[in-house]
C-alpha positions in Angstrom: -61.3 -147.0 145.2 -60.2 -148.9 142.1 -59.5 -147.1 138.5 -63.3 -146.9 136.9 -65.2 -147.3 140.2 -66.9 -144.2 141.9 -68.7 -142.7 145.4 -72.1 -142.3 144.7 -72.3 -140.1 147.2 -69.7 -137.7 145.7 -72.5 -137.9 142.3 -75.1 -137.2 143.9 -73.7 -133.4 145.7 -71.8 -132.5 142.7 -72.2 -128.7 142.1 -71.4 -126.5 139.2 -70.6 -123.1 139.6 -70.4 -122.4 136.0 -74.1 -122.0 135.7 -74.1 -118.6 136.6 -71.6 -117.4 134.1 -73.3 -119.1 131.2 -75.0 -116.5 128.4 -77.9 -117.7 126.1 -76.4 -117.9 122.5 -79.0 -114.7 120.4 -79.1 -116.3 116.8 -80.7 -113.4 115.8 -77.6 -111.0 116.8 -76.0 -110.6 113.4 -79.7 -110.4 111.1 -79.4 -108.5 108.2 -82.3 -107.7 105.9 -81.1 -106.9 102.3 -81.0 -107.7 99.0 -77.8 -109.8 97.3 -77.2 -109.9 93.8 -75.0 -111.3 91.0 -74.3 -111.0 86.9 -73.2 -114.1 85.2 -72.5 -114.8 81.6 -74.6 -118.5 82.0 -77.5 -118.3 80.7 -80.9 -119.9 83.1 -81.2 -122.8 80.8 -77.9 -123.5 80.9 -77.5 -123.6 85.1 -80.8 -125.8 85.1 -79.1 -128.2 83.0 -76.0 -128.0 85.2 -78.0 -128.9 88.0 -79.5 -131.6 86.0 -76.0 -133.2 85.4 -75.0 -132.5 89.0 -77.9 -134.7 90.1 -77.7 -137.5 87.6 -74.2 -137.9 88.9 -74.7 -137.7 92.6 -77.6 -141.1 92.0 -74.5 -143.0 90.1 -72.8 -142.8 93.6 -75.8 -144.6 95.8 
């Protein structure tokens, strides 16, 4: 057989054995059901208008 060229027989009985040892990934493992919480000096108004600037500037790169 040449470099790139293949038995289509060999295809077609591949087997893999690794099925059996693979585990379902549970997203759900680490959950955690809380509350989070933070103090800042910045007042609402003034993290609005952050966000304001911070998309104003992100439609001067399209």
């Amino acid at each position: 057989m040449g470099f790139g060229s293949y038995d289509e027989s060999e295809q077609q009985q591949q087997t893999t054995d690794d099925d059996d040892d693979v585990e379902a990934v549970n997203v759900h493992q680490n959950d955690h059901d809380g509350q989070m919480s933070f103090e800042s000096d910045v007042s609402t108004d003034e993290l609005v208008s952050q966000l304001g600037e911070m998309r104003d500037d992100d439609g001067d790169d399209e």
